[in-house]
N, C-alpha and C positions, 0 to 999 in steps of 0.2 A: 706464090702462084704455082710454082714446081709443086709443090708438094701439096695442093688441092686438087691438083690434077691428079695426082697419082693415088687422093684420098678417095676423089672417085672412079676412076679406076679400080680401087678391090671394093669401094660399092658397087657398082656395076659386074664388075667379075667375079669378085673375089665370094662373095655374101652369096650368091646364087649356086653357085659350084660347093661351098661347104656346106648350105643347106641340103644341095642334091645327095650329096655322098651320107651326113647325118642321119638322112630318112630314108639311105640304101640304096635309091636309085642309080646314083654315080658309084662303078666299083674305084676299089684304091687305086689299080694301077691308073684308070683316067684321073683319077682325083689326081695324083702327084703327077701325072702330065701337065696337067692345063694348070696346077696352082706354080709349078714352074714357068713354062709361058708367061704366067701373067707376071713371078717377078723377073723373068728378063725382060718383058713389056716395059715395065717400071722401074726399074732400078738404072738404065742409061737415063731415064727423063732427068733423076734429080742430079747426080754429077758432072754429066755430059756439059749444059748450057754451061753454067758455072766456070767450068775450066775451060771452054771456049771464050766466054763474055772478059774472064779474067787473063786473057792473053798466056796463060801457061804453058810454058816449055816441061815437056820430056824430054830428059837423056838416058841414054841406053849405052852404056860400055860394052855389053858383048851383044851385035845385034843377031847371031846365028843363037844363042843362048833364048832371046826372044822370041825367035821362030820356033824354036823347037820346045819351048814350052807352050807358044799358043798353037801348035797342032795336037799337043796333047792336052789342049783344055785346063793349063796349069795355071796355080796362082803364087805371080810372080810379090814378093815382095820387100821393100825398096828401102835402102840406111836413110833417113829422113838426114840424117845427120852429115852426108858427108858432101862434100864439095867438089 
């Protein structure tokens, strides 16, 4: 169901806005605005529930290291492997 939601979603947004920009009405820089928008519109739909419904725990060993890569828009990523 996640990810029918999110199939209509870039119907609804997605199809309309690449059309606009295809046939010049929308310039680039709005075009790569709004087709961002739409995927952080959709991209917490499909992982978000999931890792809620499924009771998952994050750990964070350095949580100043956290902070300062989410003020700087970074992407953190994690030893799947270690305990």
């Amino acid at each position: 169901l996640l990810c029918l939601n999110v199939l209509v979603d870039l119907i609804l947004l997605g199809v309309p806005v690449f059309i606009l920009h295809r046939i010049g009405v929308l310039p680039t820089k709005l075009y790569l605005s709004f087709t961002t928008k739409i995927i952080n519109w959709t991209t917490p739909i499909v992982f978000t529930m999931p890792m809620i419904l499924s009771g998952t725990k994050i750990y964070c060993n350095d949580i100043e290291l956290l902070v300062e890569a989410k003020s700087k828009n970074s992407l953190l990523l994690a030893n799947h492997g270690s305990t």
